[in-house]
KOLKOL-237953 format. One line per field, with one value per residue (C-alpha): residue in three letters; chain; x, y, z. Coordinates in steps of 0.02 Angstrom, whole numbers, plus 50000, padded with zeros to 5 digits. Layout:
BEGIN
r <- c(ALA, ...)
c <- c(A, ...)
px <- c(X, ...)
py <- c(Y, ...)
pz <- c(Z, ...)
//
This chain:
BEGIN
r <- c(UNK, UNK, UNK, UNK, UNK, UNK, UNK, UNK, UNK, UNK, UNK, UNK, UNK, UNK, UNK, UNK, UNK, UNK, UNK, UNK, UNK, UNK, UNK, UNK, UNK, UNK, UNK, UNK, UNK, UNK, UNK, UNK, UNK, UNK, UNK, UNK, UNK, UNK, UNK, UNK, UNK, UNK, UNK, UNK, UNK, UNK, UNK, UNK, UNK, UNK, UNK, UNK, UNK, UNK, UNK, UNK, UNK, UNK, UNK, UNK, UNK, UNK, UNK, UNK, UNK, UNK, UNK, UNK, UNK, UNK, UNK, UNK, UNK, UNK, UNK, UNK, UNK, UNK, UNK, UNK, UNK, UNK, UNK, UNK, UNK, UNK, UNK, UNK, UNK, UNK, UNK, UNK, UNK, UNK, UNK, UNK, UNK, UNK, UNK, UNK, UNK, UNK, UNK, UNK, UNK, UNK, UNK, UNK, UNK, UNK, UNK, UNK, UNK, UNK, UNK, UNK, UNK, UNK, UNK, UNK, UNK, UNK, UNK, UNK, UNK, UNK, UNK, UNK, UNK, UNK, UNK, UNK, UNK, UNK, UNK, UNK, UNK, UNK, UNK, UNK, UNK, UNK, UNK, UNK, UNK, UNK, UNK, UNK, UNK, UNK, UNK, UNK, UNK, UNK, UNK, UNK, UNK, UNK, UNK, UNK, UNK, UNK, UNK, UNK, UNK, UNK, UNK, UNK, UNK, UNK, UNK, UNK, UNK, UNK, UNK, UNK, UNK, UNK, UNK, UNK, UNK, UNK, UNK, UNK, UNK, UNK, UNK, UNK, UNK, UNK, UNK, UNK, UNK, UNK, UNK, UNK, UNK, UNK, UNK, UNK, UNK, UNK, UNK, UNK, UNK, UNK, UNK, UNK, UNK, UNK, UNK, UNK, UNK, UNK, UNK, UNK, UNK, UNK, UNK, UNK, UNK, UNK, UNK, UNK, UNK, UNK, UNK, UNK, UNK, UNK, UNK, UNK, UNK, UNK, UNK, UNK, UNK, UNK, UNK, UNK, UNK, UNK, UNK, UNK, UNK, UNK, UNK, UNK, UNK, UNK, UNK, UNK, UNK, UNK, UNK, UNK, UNK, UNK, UNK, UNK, UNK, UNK, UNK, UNK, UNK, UNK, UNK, UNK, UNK, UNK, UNK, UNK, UNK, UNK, UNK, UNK, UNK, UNK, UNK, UNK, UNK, UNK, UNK, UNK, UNK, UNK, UNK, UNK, UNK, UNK, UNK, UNK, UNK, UNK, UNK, UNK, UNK, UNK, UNK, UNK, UNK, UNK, UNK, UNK, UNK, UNK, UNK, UNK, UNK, UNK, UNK, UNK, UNK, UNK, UNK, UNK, UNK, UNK, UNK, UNK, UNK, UNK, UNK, UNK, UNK, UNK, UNK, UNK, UNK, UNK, UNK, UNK, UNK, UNK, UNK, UNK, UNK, UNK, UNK, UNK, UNK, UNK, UNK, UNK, UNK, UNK, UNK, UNK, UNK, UNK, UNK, UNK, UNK, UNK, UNK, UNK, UNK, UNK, UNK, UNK, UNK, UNK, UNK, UNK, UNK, UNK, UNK, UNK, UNK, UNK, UNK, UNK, UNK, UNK, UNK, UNK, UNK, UNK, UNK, UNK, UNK, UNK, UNK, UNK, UNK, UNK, UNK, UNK, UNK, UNK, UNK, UNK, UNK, UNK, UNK, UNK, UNK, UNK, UNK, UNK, UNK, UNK, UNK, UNK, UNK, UNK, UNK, UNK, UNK, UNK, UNK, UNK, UNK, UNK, UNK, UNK, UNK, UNK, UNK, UNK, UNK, UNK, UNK, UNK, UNK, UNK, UNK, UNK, UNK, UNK, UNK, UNK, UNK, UNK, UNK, UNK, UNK, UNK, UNK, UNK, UNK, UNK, UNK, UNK, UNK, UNK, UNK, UNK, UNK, UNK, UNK, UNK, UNK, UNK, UNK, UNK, UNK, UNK, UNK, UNK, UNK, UNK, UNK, UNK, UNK, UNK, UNK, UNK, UNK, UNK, UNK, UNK, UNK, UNK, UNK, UNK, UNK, UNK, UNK, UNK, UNK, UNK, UNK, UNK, UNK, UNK, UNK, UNK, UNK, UNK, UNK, UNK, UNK, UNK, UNK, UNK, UNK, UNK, UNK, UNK, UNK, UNK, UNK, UNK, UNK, UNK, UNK, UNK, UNK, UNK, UNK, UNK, UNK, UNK, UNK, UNK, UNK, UNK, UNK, UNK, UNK, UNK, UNK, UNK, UNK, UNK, UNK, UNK, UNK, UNK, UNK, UNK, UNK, UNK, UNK, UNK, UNK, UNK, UNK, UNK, UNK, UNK, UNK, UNK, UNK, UNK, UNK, UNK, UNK, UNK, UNK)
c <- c(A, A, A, A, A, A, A, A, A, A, A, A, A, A, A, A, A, A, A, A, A, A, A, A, A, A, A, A, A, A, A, A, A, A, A, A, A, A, A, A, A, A, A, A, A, A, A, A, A, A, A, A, A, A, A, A, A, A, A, A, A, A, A, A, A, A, A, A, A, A, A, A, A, A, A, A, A, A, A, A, A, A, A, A, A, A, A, A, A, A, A, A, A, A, A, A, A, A, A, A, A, A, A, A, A, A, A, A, A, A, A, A, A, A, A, A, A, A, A, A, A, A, A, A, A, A, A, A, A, A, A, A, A, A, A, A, A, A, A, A, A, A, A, A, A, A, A, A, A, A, A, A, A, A, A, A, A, A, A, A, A, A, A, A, A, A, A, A, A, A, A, A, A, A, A, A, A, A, A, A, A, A, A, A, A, A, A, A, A, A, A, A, A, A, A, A, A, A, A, A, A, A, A, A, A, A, A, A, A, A, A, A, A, A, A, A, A, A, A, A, A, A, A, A, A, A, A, A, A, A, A, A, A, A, A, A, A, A, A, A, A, A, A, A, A, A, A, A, A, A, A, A, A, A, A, A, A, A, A, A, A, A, A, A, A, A, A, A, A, A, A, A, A, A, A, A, A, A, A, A, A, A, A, A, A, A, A, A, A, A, A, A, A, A, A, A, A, A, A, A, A, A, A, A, A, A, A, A, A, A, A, A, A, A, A, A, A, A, A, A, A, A, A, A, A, A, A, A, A, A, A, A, A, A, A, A, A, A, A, A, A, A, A, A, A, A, A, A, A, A, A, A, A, A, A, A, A, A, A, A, A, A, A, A, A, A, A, A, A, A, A, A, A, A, A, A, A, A, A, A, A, A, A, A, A, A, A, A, A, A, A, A, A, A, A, A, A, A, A, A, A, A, A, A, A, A, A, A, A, A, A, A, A, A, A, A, A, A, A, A, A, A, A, A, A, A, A, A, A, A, A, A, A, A, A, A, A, A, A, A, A, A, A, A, A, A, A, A, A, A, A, A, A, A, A, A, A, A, A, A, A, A, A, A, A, A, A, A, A, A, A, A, A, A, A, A, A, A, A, A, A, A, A, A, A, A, A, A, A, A, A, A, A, A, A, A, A, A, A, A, A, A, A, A, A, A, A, A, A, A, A, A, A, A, A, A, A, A, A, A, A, A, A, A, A, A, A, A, A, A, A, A, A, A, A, A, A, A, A, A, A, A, A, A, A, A, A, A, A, A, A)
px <- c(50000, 50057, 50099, 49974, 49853, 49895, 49888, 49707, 49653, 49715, 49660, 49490, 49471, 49528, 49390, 49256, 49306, 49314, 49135, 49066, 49155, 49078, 48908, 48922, 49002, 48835, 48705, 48784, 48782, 48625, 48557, 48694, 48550, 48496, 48654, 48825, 48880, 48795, 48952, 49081, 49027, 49047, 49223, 49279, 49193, 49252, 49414, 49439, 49344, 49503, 49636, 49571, 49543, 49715, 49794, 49711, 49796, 49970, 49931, 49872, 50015, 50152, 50114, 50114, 49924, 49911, 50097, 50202, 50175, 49993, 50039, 50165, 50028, 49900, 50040, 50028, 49847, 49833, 49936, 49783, 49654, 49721, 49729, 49533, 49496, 49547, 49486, 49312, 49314, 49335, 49206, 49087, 49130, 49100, 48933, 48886, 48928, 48870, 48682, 48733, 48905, 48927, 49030, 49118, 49216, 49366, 49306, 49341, 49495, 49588, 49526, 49590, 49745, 49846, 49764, 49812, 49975, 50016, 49927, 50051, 50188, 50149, 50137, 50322, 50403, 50487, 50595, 50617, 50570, 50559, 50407, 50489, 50666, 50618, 50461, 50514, 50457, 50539, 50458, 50419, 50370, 50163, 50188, 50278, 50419, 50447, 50582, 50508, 50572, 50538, 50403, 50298, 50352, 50281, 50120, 50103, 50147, 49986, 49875, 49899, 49862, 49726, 49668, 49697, 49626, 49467, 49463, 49480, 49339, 49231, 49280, 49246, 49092, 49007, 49016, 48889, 48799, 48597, 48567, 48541, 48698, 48788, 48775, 48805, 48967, 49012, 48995, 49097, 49234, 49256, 49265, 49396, 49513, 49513, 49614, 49719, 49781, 49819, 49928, 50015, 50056, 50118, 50215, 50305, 50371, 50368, 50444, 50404, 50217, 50102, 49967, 49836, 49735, 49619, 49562, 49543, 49441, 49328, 49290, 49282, 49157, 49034, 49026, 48983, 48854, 48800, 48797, 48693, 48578, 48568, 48589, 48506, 48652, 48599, 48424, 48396, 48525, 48532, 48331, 48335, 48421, 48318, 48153, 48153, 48274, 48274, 48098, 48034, 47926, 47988, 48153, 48302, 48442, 48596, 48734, 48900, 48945, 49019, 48862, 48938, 48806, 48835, 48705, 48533, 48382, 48297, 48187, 48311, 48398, 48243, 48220, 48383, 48420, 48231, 48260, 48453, 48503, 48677, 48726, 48828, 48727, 48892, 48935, 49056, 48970, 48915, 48719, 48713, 48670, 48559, 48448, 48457, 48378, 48230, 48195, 48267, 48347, 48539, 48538, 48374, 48248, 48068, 47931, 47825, 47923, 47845, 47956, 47925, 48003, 48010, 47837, 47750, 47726, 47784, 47767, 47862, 47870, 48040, 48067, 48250, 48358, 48527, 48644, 48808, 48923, 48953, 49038, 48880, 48976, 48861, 48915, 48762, 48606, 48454, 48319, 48160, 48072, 47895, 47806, 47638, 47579, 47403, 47386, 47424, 47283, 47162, 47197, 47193, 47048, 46962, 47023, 46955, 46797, 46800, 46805, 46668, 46571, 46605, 46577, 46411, 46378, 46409, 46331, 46161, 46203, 46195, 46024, 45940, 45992, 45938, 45778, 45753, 45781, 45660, 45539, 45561, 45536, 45372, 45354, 45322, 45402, 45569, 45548, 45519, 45344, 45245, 45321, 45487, 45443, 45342, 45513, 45618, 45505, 45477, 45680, 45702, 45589, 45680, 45847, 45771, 45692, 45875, 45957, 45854, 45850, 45709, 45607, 45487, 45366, 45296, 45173, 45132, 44975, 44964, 44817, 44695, 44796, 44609, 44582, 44749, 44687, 44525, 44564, 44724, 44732, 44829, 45001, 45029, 44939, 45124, 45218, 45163, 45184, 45387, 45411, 45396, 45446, 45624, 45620, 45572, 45706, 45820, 45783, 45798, 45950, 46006, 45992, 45799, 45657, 45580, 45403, 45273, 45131, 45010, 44906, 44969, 45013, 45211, 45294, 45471, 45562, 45657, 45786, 45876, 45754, 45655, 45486, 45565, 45676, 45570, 45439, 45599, 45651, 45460, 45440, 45591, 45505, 45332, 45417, 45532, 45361, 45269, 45410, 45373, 45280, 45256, 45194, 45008, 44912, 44839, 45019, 45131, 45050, 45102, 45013, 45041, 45077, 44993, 45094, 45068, 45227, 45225, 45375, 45420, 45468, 45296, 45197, 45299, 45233, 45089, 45087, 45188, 45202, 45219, 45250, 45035, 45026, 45151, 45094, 44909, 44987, 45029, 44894, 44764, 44899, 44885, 44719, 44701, 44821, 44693, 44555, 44638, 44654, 44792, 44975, 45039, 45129, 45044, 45120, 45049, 45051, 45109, 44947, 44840, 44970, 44880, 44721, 44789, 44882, 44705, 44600)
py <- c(50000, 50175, 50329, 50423, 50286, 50239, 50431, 50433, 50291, 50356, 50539, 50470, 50394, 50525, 50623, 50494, 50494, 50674, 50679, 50556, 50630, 50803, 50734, 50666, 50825, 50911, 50786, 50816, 50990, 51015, 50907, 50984, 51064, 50883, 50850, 50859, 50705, 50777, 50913, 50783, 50699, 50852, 50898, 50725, 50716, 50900, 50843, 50685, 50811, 50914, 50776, 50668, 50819, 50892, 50703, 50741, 50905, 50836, 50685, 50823, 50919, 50772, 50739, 50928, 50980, 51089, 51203, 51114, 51242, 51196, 51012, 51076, 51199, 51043, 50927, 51077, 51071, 50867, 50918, 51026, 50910, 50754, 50836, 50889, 50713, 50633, 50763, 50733, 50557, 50570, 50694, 50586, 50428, 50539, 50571, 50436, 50329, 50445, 50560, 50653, 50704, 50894, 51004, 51157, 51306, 51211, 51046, 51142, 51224, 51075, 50989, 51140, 51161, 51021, 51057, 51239, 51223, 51104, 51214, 51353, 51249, 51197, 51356, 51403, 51241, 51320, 51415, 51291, 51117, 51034, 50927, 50856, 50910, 50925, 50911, 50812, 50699, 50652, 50610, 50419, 50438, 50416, 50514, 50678, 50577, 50671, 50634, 50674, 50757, 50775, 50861, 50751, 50601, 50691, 50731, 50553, 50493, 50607, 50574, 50369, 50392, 50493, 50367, 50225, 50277, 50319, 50148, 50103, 50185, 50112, 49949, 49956, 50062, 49942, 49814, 49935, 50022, 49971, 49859, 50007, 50111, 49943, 49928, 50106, 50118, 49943, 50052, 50193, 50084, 49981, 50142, 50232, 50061, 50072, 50231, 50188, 50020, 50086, 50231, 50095, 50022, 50181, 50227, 50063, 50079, 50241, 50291, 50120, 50123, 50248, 50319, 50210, 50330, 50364, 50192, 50170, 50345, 50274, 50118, 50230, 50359, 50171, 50132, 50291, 50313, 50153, 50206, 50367, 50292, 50139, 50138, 50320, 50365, 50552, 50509, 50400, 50471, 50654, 50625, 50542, 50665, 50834, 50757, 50639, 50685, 50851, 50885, 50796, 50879, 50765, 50826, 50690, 50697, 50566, 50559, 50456, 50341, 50461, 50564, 50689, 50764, 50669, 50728, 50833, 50868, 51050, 51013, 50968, 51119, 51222, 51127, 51135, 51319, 51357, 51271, 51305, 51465, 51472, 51279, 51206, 51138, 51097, 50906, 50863, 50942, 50858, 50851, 50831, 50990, 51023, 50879, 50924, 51088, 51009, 50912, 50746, 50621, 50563, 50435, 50462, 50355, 50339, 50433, 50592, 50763, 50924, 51079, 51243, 51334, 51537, 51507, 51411, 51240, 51078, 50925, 50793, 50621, 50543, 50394, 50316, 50174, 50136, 50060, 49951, 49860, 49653, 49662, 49744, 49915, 50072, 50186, 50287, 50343, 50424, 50519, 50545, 50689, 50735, 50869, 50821, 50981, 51002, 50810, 50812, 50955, 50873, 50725, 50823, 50892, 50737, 50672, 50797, 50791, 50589, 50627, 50779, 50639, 50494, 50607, 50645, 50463, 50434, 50550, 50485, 50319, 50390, 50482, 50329, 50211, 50341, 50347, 50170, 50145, 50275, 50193, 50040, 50112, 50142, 50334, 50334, 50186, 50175, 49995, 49910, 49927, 49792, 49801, 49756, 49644, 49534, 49545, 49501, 49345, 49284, 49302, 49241, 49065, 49037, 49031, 48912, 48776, 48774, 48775, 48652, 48767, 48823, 49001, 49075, 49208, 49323, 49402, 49542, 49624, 49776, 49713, 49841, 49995, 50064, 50105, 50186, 50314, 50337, 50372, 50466, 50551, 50493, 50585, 50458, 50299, 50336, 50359, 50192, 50121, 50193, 50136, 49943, 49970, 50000, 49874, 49728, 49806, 49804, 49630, 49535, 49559, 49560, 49416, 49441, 49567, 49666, 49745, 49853, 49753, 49875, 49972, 49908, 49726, 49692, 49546, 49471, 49358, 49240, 49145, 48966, 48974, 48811, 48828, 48803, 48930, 49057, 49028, 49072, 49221, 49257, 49255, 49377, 49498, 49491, 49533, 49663, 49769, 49746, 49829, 49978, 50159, 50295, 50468, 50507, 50637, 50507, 50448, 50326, 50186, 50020, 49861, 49699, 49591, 49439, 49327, 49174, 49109, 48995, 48879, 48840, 48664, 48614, 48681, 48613, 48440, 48484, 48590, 48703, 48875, 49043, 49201, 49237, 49032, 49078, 49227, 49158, 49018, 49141, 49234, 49093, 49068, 49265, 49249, 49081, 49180, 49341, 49210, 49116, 49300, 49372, 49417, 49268, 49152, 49038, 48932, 48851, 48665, 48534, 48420, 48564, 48643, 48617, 48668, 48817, 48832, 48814, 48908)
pz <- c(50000, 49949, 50055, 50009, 50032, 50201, 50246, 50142, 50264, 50435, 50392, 50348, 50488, 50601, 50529, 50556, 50739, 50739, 50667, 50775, 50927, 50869, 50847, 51023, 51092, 51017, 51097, 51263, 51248, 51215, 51370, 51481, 51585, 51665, 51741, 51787, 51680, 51537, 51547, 51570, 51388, 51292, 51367, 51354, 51153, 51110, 51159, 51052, 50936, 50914, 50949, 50797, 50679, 50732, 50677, 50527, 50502, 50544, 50416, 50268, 50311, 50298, 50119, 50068, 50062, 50215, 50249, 50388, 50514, 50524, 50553, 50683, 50774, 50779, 50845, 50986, 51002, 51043, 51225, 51308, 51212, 51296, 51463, 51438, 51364, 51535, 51641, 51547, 51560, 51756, 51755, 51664, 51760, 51952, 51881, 51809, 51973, 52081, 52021, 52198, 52144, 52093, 52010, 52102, 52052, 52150, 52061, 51902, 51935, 51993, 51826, 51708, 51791, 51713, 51522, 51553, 51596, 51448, 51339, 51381, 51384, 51199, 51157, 51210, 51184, 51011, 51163, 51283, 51174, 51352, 51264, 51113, 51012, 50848, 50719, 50563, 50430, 50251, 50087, 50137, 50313, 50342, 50522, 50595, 50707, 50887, 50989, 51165, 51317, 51492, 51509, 51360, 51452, 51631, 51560, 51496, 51658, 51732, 51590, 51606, 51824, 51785, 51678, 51798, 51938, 51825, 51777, 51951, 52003, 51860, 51916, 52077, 52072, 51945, 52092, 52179, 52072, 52006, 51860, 51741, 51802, 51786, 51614, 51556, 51662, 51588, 51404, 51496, 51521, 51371, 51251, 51366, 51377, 51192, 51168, 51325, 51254, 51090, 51150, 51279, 51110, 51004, 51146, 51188, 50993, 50960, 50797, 50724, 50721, 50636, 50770, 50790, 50897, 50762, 50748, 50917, 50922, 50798, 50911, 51052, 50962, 50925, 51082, 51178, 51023, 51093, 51264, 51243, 51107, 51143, 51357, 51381, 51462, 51470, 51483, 51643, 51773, 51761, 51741, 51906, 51992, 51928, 51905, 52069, 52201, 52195, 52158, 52325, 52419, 52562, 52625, 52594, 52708, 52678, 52793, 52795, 52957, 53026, 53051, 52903, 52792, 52611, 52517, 52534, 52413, 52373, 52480, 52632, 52590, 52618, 52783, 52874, 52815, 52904, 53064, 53086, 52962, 53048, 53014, 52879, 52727, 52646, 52598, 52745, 52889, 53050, 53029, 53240, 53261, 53119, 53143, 53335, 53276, 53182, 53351, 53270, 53415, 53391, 53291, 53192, 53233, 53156, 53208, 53217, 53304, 53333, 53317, 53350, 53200, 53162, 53069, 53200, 53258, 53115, 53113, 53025, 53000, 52989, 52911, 52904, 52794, 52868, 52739, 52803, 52717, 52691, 52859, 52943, 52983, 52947, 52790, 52756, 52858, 52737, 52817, 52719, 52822, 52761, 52835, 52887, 52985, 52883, 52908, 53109, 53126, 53024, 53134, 53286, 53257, 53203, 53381, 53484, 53365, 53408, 53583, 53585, 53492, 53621, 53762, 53681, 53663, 53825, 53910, 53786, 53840, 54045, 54016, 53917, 54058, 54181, 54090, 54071, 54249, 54274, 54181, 54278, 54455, 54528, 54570, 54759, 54827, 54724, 54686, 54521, 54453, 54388, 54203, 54241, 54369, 54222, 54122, 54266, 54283, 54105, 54123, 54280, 54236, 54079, 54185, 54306, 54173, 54079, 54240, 54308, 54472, 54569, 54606, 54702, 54688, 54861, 54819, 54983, 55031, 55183, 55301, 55328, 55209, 55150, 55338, 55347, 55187, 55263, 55439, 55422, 55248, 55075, 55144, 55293, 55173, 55047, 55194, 55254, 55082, 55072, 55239, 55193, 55021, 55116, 55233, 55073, 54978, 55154, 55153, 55007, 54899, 54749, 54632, 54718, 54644, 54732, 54645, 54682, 54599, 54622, 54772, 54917, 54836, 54808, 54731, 54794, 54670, 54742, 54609, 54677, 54820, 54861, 54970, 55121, 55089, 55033, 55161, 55297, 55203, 55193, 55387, 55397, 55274, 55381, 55555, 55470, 55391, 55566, 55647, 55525, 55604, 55509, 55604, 55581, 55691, 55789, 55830, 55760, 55642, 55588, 55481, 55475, 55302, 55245, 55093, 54995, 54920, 54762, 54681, 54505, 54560, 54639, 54467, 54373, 54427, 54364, 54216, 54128, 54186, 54142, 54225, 54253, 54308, 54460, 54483, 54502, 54622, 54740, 54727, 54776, 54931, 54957, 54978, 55084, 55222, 55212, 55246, 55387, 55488, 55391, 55473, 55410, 55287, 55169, 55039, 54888, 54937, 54809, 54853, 54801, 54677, 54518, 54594, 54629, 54467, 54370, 54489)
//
């Protein structure tokens, strides 16, 4: 192959790189608003940009189409454009790694510095040639040949640990990083080994081999096209950053395990500089105080926290998600801090609402048992009147037959009360009546009824009580109501009781019964012990049970 072919073949493809560097270069430019790493793309393209275009001038100007002062001047140019290259592709790979990382005025001083420097060292090497001796190249040589010096071979040396430790940093931080950052950083770091293996090459035998940076420029432009095109490499990580993280309305506060502030949103900007004005927001600062100052407990812990800020009172809820490496040791702390003030009043006042309203319920509750018992009570005595005492009985003999247990109904009349009314007035007739309305009540207990039946009538329910029994506590009842007085004009007055006592168990033999059968039962008994002279005890016998069951 010819001379002028070979130089037709590298110089086109130093311009396809060029192009396809350029094209790149333009892409990122004009999405450099959605991130940092956006930035880092078009300084590293714009860079191979001008290196492979200015190995296109050097190879024009070899073979005597372009003056040899232009191919000198471009030989000057690839110095600052390699610096940039490097410094983009560490930019690019900070980013890309980490969405939190940004970009300072020191960040971007320390990355120009080197770049700069070369750049003006170029520029006056023709005075001090401390990067190469001399620029030469006869009529069958396909490159300019350089015969470098100290200062070429120093910025070599800074370029290529630049470059490692980028690729260091690749490697390790694809170990960590999510599926999709994975993959685009595994793009990242195929097309910058390219270029670096190639110049290894060149400069192991320099002077023997043409440059070979174009073709590994054109592999390198492929597969960052791939990257952005194909990976969204500018699409899904700056997007994630502008569009999610820092448009939170929740405030996002990550710290290191040292309790250093790593990273904050917008939002947790807002926050801490409201609460704590006077604090560092600044990636590095201890947070203790800050998060001290929005009321937040050392470590952070989950929960609601009221603070009093200059507006008024806040409340937040904290939520946090510690992070530690494989040997369990805490590197990162995030706090996700969400203001819920409008939601902690509405709640608030829907509690105090919930209490007004079970208050109110309870107090409804008070006054319908209050009136229910009212409605159960007879008026003058106190004592249940005759409706309840017919519920309390249908209730009371349903227990008994599935209990299989006995009870016994008194039924109480006052001998003689008419004579009372007529002699001494209606006043001292209710005293009378309250008066042994206390004393039945006095004496028979609770699980026992005691019920004004009507008049002077009253009805004692005794539950588990046989005959015997109830005829005893019967007795009791009759001297206890004998032993009443009330006051009258004519002096103190006091009646005797009579009482017939009847027993589920002993109708029961006979017939079934209900709560009028019993009832009736101890009626007829009432009435036998009114007949026999009254003051006295009579009980529905179980030879003449059904009789008086039927009668």
């Amino acid at each position: 192959m010819g001379t002028s072919a070979t130089i037709a073949i590298l110089t086109t493809l130093n311009g396809v790189a060029a192009a396809g560097s350029a094209v790149l270069a333009a892409v990122a430019w004009r999405r450099r608003r959605t991130g940092v790493m956006a930035v880092g793309l078009v300084a590293a393209m714009t860079a191979v940009a001008v290196w492979t275009a200015s190995d296109c001038l050097i190879a024009l100007s070899v073979v005597g189409w372009l003056p040899a002062g232009v191919g000198r001047a471009a030989a000057m140019v690839i110095f600052p454009a390699s610096s940039t290259m490097v410094a983009g592709f560490w930019w690019l790979s900070r980013a890309l790694l980490n969405p939190a990382w940004r970009i300072t005025r020191r960040k971007v001083a320390i990355f120009m510095a080197e770049p700069l420097f070369i750049t003006v060292a170029a520029a006056t090497d023709f005075r001090h040639h401390a990067l190469f001796r001399f620029l030469s190249a006869g009529p069958d040589d396909l490159w300019i040949r350089l015969e470098p010096q100290w200062l070429f071979w120093c910025h070599c040396a800074f370029l290529y640990a630049m470059l490692a430790a980028n690729l260091v940093i690749l490697l390790a931080g694809v170990r960590h990083a999510g599926h999709m950052r994975r993959r685009q950083a595994r793009w990242i770091l195929c097309g910058a080994l390219v270029p670096v293996a190639v110049s290894a090459v060149t400069l192991q035998y320099a002077g023997d081999l043409p440059d070979m940076t174009a073709l590994a420029f054109v592999i390198t432009s492929l597969v960052f096209f791939r990257a952005v095109f194909g990976e969204g490499l500018l699409r899904v990580i700056p997007v994630a950053r502008s569009l999610v993280f820092d448009r939170l309305r929740d405030a996002v506060i990550v710290t290191d395990g040292d309790g250093r502030l790593a990273d904050l949103n917008l939002a947790g900007d807002r926050l801490i500089a409201e609460a704590a004005p006077d604090l560092s927001r600044r990636p590095g600062a201890v947070v203790g105080p800050t998060l001290r100052a929005l009321g937040l407990p050392q470590p952070v812990i989950d929960g609601e926290y009221r603070v009093r800020l200059p507006d008024g009172l806040r409340v937040f809820e904290v939520r946090v998600e510690r992070l530690a490496d494989h040997r369990g040791r805490a590197t990162a702390s995030v706090a996700l801090v969400r203001d819920v003030t409008e939601v902690a009043r509405q709640r608030d006042a829907l509690t105090r609402t919930n209490q007004r309203l079970r208050e109110q319920v309870e107090t409804n509750e008070l006054l319908r048992a209050k009136l229910s018992e009212q409605a159960s009570r007879d008026e003058l005595t106190g004592l249940h009147n005759r409706r309840h005492l017919m519920t309390q009985l249908q209730d009371q003999i349903e227990y008994a037959v599935r209990d299989e247990s006995d009870l016994c109904a008194v039924l109480l009349d006052v001998d003689h009360f008419k004579s009372v009314n007529d002699r001494h007035g209606h006043a001292v007739g209710d005293d009378l009546l309250r008066g042994i309305a206390a004393a039945l009540a006095e004496v028979v207990a609770e699980p026992g009824v005691v019920a004004r039946y009507g008049g002077e009538e009253f009805v004692l329910l005794l539950p588990g009580e046989d005959l015997a029994g109830a005829r005893a506590r019967a007795e009791q009842v009759r001297r206890r109501c004998a032993a009443v007085t009330v006051p009258s004009p004519a002096g103190p007055i006091a009646r005797t009781v009579s009482m017939g006592v009847a027993s589920l168990a002993t109708l029961r033999r006979t017939s079934a019964v209900d709560p009028a059968c019993l009832l009736k039962a101890a009626d007829t008994a009432l009435y036998r012990a009114k007949a026999a002279g009254r003051d006295q005890v009579v009980c529905a016998e179980p030879e003449n049970a059904g009789d008086l069951a039927r009668g």
